[in-house]
FILOKOL-892272 format. One record per atom (N, C-alpha, C, O): x negated, y negated, z negated; residue in one letter; atom name. Coordinates in pm, whole numbers, always signed. Layout:
% residues N
      u      v      w code site
      X      Y      Z    a   CA
...
//
This chain:
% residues 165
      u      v      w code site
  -2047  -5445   +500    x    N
  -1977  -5322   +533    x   CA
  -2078  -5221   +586    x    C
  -2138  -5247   +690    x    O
  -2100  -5107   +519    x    N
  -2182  -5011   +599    x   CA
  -2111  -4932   +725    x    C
  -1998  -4883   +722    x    O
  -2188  -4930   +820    x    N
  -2166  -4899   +929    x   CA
  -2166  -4700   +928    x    C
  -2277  -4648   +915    x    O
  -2058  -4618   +940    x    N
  -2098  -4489   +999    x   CA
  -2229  -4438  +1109    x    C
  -2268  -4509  +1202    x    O
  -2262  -4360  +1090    x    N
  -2394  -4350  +1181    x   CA
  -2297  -4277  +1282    x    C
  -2190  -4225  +1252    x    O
  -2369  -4284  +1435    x    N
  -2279  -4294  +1541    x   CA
  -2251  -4126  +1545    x    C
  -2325  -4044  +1491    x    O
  -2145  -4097  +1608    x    N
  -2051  -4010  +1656    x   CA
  -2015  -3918  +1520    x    C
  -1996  -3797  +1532    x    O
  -2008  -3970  +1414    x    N
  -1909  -3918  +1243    x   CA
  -1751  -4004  +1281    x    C
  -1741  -4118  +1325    x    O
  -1659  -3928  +1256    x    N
  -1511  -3941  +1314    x   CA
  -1556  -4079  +1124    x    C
  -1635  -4104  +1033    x    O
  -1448  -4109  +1178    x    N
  -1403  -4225  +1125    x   CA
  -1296  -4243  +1031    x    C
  -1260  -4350   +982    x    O
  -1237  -4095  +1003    x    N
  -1121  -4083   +926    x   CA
  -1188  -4021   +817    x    C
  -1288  -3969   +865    x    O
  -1182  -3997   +675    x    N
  -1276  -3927   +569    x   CA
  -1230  -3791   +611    x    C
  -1312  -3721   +671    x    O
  -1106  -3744   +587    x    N
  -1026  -3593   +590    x   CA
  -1120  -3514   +735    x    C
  -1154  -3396   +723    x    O
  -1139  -3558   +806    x    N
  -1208  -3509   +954    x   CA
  -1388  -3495   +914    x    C
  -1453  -3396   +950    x    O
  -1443  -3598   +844    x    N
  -1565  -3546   +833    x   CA
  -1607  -3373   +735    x    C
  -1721  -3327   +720    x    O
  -1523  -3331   +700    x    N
  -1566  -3211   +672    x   CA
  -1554  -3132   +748    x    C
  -1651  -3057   +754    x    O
  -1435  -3100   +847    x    N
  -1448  -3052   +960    x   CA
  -1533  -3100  +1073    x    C
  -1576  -3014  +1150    x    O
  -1564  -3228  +1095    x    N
  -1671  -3228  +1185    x   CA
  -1819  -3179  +1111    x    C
  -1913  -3149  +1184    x    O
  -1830  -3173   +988    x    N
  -1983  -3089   +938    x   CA
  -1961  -2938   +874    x    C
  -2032  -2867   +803    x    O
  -1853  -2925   +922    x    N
  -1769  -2735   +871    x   CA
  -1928  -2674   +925    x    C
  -1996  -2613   +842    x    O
  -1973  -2690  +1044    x    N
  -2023  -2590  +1072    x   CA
  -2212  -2580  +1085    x    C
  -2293  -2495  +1122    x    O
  -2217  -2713  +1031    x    N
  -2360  -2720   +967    x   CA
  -2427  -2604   +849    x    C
  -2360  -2586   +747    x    O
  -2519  -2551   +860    x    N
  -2524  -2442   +766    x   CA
  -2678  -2558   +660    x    C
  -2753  -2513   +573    x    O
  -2676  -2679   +706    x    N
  -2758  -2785   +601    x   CA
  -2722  -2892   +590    x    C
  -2653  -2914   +690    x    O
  -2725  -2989   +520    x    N
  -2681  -3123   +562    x   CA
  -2858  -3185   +567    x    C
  -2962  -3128   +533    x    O
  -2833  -3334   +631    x    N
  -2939  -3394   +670    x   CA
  -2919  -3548   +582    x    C
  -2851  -3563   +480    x    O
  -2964  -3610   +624    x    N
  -2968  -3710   +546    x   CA
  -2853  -3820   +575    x    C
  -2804  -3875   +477    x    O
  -2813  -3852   +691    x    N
  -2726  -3911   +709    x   CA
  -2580  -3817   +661    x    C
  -2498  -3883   +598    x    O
  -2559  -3726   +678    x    N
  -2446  -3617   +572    x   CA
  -2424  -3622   +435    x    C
  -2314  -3624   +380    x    O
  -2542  -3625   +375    x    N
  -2567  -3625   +249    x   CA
  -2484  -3828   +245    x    C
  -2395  -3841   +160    x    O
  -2501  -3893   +288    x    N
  -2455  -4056   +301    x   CA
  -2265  -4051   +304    x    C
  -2180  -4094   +226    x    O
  -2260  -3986   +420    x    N
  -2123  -4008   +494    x   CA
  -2040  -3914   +346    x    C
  -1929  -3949   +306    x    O
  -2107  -3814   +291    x    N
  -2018  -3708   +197    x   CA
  -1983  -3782    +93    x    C
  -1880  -3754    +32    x    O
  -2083  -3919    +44    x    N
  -2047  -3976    -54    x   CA
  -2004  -4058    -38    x    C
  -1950  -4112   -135    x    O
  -1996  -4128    +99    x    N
  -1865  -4216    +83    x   CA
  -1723  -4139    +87    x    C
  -1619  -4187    +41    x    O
  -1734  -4004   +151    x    N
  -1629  -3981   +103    x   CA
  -1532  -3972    -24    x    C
  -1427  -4023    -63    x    O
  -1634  -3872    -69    x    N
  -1591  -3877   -213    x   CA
  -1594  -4009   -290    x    C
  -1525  -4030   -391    x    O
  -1639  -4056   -261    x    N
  -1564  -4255   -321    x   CA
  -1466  -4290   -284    x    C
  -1408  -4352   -373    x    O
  -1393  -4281   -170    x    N
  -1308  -4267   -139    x   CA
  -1189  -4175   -182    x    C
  -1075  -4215   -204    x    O
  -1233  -4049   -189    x    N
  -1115  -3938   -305    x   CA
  -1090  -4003   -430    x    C
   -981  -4002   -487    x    O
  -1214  -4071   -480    x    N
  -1191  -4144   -641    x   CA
  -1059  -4202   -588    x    C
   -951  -4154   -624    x    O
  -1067  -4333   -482    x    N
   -971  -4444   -456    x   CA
   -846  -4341   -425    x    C
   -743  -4382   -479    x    O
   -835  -4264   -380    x    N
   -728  -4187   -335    x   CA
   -627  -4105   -477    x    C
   -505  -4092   -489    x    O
   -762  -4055   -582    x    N
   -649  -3973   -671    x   CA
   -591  -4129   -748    x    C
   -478  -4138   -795    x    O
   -687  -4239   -749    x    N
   -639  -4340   -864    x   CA
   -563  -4420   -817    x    C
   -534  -4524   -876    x    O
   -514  -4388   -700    x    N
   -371  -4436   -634    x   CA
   -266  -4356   -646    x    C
   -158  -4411   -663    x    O
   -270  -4214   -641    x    N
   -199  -4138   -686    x   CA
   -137  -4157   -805    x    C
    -15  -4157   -821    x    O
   -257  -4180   -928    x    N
   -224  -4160  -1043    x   CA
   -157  -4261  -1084    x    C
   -128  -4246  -1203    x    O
   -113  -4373  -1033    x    N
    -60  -4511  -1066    x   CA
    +40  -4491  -1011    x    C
   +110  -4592  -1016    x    O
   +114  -4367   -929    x    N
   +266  -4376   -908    x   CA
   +277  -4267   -987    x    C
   +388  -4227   -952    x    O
   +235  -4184  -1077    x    N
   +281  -4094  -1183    x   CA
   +359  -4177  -1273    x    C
   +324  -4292  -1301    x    O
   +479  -4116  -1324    x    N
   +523  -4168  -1453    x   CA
   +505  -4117  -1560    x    C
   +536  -4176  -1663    x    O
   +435  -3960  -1558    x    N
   +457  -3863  -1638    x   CA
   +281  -3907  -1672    x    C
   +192  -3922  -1588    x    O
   +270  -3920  -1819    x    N
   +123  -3982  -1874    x   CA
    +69  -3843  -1849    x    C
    -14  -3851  -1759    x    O
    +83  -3717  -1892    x    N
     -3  -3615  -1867    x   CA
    -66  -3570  -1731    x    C
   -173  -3516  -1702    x    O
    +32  -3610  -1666    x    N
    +27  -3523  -1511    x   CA
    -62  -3690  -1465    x    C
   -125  -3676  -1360    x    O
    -70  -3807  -1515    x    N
   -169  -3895  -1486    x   CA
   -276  -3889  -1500    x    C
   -345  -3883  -1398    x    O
   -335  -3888  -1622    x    N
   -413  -3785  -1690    x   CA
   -532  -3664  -1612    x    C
   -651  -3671  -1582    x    O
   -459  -3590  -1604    x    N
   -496  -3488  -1488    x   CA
   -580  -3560  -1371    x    C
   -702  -3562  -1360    x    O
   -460  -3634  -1262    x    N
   -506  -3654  -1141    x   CA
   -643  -3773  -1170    x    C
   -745  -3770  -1102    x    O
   -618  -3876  -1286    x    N
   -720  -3939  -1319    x   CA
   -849  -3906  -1320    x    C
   -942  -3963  -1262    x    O
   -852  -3759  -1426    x    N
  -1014  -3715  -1409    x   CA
   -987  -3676  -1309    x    C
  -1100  -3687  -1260    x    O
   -903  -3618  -1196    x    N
   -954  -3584  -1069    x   CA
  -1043  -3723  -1006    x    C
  -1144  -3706   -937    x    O
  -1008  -3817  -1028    x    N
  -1068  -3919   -928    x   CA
  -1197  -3979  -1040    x    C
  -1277  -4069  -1015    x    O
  -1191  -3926  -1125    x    N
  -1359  -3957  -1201    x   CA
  -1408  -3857  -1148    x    C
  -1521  -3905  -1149    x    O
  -1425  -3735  -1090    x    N
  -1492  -3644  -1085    x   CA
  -1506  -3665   -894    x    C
  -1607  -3627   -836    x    O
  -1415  -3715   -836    x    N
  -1475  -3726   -697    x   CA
  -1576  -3878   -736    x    C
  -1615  -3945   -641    x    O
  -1601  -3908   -834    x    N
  -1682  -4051   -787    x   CA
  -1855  -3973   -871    x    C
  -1968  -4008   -838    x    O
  -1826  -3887   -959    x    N
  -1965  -3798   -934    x   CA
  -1967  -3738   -888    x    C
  -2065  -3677   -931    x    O
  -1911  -3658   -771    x    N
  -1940  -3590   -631    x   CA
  -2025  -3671   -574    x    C
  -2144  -3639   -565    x    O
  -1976  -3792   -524    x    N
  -2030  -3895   -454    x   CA
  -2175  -3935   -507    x    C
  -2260  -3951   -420    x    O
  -2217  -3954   -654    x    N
  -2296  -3940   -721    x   CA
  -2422  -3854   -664    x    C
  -2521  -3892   -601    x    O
  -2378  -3714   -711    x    N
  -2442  -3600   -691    x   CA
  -2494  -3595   -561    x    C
  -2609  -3560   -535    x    O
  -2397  -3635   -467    x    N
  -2451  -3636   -302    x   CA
  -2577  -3741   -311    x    C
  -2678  -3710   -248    x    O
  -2577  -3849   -377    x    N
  -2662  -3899   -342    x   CA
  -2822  -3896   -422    x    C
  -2930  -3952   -404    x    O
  -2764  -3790   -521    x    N
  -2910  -3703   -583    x   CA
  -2963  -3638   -511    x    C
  -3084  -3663   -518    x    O
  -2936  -3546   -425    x    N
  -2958  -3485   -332    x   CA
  -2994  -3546   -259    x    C
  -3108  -3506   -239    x    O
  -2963  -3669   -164    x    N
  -3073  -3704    -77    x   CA
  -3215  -3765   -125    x    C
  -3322  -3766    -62    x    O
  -3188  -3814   -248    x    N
  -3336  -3820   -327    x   CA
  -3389  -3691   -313    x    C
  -3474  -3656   -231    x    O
  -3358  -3654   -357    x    N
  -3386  -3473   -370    x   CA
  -3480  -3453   -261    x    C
  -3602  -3437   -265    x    O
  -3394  -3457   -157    x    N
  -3424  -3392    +30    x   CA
  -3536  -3513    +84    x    C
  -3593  -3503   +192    x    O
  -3556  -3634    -14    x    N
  -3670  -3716    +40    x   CA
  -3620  -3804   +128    x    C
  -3688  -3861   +213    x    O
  -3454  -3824   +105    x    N
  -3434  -3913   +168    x   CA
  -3416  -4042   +174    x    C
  -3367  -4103   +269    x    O
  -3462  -4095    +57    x    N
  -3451  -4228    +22    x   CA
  -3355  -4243    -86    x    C
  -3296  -4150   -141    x    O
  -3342  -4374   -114    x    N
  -3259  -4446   -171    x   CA
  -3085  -4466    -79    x    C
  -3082  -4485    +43    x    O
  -3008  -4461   -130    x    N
  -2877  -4510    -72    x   CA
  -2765  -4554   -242    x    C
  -2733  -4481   -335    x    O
  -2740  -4683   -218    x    N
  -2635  -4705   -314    x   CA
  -2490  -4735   -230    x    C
  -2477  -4787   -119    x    O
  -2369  -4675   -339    x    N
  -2219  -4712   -263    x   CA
  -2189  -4834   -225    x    C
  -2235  -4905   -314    x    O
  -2154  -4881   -170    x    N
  -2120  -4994   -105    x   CA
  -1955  -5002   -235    x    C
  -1898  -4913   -299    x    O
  -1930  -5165   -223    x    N
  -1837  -5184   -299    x   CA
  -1697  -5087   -216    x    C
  -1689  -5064    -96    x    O
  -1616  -5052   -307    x    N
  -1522  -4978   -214    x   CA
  -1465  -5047   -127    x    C
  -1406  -4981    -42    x    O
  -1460  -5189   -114    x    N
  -1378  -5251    +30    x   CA
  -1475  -5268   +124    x    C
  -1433  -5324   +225    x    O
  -1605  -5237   +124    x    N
  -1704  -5194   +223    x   CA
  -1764  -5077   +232    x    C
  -1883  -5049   +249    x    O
  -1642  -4993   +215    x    N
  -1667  -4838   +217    x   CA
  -1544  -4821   +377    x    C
  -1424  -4846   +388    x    O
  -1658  -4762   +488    x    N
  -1572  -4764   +610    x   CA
  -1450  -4651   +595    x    C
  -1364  -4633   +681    x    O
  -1460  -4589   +487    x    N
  -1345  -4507   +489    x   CA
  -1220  -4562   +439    x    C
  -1110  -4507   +446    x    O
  -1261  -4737   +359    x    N
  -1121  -4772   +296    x   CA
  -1054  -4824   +382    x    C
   -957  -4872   +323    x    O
  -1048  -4841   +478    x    N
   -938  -4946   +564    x   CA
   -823  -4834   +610    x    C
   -706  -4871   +619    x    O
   -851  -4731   +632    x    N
   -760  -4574   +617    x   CA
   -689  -4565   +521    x    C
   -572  -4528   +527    x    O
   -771  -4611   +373    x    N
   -727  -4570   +265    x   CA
   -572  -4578   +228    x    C
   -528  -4691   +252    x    O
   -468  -4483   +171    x    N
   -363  -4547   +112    x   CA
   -352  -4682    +46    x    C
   -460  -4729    +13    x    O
   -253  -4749    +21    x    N
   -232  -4803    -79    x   CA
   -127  -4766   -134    x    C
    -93  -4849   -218    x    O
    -35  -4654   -125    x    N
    +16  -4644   -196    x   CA
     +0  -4462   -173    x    C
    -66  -4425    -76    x    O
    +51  -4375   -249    x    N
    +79  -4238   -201    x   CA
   +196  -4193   -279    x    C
   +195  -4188   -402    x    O
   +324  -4150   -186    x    N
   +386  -4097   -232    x   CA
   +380  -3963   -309    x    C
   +307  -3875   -265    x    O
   +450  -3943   -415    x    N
   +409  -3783   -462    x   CA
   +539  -3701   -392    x    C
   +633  -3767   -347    x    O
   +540  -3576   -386    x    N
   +587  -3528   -320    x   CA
   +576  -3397   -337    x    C
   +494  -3384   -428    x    O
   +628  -3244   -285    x    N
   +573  -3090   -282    x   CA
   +499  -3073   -186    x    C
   +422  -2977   -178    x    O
   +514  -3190    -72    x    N
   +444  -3172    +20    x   CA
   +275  -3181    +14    x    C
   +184  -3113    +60    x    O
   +284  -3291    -60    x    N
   +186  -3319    -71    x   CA
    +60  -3294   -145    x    C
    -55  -3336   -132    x    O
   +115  -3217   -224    x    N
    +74  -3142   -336    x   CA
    -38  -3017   -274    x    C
   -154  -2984   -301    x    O
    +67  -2969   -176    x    N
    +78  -2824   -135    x   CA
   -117  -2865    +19    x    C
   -207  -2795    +65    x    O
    -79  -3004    +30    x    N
   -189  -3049   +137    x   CA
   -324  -3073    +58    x    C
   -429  -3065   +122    x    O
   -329  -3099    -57    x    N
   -411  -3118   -150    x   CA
   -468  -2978   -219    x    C
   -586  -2947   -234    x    O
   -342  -2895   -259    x    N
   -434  -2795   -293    x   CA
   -501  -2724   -202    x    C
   -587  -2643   -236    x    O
   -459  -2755    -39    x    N
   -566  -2664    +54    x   CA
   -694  -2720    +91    x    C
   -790  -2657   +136    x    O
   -687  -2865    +64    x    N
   -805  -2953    +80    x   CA
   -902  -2934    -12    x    C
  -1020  -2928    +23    x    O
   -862  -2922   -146    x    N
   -950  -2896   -245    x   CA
  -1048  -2732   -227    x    C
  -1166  -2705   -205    x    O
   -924  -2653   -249    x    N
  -1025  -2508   -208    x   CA
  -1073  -2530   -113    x    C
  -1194  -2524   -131    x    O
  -1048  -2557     -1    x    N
  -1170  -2524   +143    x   CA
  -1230  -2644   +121    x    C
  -1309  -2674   +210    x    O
  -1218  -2731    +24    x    N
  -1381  -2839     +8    x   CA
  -1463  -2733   -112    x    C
  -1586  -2735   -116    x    O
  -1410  -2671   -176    x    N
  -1525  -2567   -272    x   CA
  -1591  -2458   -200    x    C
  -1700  -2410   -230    x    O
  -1496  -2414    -76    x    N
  -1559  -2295     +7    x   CA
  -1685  -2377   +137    x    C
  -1777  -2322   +197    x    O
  -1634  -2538   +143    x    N
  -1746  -2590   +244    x   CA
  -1869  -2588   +123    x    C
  -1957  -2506   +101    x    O
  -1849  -2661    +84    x    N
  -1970  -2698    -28    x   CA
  -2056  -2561    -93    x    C
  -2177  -2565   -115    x    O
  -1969  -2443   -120    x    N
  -2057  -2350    -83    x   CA
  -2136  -2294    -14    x    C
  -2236  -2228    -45    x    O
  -2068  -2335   +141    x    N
  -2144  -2255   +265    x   CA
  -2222  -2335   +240    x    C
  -2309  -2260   +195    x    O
  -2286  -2488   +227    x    N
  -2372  -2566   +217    x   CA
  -2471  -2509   +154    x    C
  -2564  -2448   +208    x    O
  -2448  -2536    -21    x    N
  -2526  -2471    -45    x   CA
  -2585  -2300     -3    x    C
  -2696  -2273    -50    x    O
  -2539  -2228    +51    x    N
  -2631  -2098   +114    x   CA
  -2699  -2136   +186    x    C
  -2801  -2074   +216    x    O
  -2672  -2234   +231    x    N
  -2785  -2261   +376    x   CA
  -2887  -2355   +327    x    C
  -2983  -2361   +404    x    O
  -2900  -2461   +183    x    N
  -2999  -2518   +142    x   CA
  -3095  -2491    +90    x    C
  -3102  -2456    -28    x    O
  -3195  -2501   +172    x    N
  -3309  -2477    +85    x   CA
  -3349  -2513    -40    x    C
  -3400  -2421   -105    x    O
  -3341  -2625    -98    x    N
  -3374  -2691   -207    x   CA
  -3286  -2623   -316    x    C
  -3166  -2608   -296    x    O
  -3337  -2590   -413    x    N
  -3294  -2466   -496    x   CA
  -3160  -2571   -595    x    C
  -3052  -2536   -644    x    O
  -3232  -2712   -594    x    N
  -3162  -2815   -697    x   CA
  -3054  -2856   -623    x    C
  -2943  -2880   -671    x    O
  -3090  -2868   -471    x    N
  -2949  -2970   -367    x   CA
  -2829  -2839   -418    x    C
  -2732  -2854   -493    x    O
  -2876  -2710   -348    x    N
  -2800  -2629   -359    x   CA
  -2714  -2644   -527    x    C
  -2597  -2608   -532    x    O
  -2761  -2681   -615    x    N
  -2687  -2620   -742    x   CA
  -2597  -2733   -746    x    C
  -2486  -2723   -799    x    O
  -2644  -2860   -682    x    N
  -2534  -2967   -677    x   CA
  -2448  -2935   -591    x    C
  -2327  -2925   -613    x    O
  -2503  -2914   -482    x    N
  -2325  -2886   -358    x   CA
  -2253  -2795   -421    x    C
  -2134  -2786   -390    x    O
  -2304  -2713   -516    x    N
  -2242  -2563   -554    x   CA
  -2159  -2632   -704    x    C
  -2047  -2592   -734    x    O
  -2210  -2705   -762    x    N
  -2106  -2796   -892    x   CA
  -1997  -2869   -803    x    C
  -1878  -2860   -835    x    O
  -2030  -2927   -713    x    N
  -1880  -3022   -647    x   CA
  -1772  -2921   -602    x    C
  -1650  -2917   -612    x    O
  -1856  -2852   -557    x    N
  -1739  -2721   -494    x   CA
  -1677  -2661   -602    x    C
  -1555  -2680   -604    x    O
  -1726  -2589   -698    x    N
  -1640  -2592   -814    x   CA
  -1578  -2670   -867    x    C
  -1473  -2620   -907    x    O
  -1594  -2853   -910    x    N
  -1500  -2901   -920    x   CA
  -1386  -2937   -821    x    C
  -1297  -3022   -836    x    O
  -1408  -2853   -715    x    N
  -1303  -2927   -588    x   CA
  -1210  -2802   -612    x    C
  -1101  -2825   -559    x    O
  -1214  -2656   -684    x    N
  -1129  -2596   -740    x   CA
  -1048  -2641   -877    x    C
   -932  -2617   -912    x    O
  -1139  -2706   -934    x    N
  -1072  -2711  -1063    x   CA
   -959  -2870  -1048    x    C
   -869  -2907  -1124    x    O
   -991  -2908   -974    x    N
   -913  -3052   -893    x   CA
   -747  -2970   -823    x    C
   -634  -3011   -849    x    O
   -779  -2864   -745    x    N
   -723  -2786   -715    x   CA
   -596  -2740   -829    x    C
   -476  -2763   -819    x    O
   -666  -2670   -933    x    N
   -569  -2642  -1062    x   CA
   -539  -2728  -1122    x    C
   -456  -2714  -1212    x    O
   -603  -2865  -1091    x    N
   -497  -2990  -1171    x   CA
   -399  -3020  -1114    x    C
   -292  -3045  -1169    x    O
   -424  -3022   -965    x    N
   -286  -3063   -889    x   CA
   -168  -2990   -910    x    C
    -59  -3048   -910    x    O
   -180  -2848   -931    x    N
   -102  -2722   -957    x   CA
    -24  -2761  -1041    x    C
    +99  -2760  -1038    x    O
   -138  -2818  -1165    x    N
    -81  -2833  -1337    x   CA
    +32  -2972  -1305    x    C
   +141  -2975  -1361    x    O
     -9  -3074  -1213    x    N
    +80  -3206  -1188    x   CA
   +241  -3131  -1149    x    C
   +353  -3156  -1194    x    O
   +189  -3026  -1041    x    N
   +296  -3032   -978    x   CA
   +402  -2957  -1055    x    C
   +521  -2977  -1029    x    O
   +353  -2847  -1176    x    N
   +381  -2777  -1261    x   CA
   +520  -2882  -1352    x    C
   +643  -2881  -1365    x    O
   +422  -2947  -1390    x    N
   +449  -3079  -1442    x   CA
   +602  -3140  -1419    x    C
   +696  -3132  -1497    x    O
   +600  -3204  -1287    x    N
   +678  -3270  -1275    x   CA
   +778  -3172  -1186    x    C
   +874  -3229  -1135    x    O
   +769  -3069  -1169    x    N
   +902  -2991  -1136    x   CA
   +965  -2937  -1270    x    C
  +1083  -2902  -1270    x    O
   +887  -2931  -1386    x    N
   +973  -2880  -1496    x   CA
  +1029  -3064  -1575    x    C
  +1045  -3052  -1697    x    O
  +1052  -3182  -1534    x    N
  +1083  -3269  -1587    x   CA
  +1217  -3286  -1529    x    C
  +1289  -3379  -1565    x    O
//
């Protein structure tokens, strides 16, 4: 089980607000971001297994292929930044899974919590990149953040979806 490095909250949803206001990430950030996003994988592909509707599955599916190259990308970047090597831990030794759903209801509610999570993860990942030096980290934080919009308009398209069924 990898251990969080000390004083990173312990819930995934909270570590972006506890690094909201970093204008770089460091090397242990660049770690904790990709377990998150390994964790979003586990999260949309729980989602997508209580869809009934194959399209609107579909959708949330590549959402959770695309948080597991977020997670990816984060950890190009700490190559990048010289920070070594780091590989994911299997997801049941990912400290963010014991939080994890196992199941998620769908819902408007929930929908509506997701699409605000997604944009203000494209507007963090921007501020990131402004503040990175590394011309390459930057173009990666600046690709996740765009896909954390376009994750955004899938949820839209789900929810689109299953209110017209």
């Amino acid at each position: 089980m990898y251990s969080l490095p000390a004083g990173y909250p312990q819930d995934a949803f909270a570590v972006f607000a506890f690094l909201k206001d970093k204008k770089t990430l460091d090397t242990e950030d660049f770690i904790v971001l990709a377990l998150v996003e390994s964790v979003g994988e586990l999260f949309y592909q729980t989602l997508a297994r209580g869809l009934d509707n194959a399209e609107a599955r579909s959708l949330i599916e590549r959402n959770a292929a695309e948080e597991r190259g977020h997670a990816h990308r984060m950890l190009k970047a700490l190559r990048l930044r010289g920070g070594g090597e780091f590989e994911l831990p299997a997801i049941e030794n990912n400290p963010f899974f014991a939080l994890a759903p196992k199941e998620v209801p769908v819902s408007t509610d929930l929908f509506g919590v997701l699409e605000t999570a997604e944009t203000d993860g494209d507007a963090q990942y921007q501020r990131w990149a402004d503040g990175e030096p590394n011309a390459e980290v930057a173009q990666l934080l600046r690709l996740n953040g765009v896909e954390e919009t376009r994750h955004c308009e899938r949820v839209q398209q789900v929810k689109a979806l299953l209110e017209a069924a």
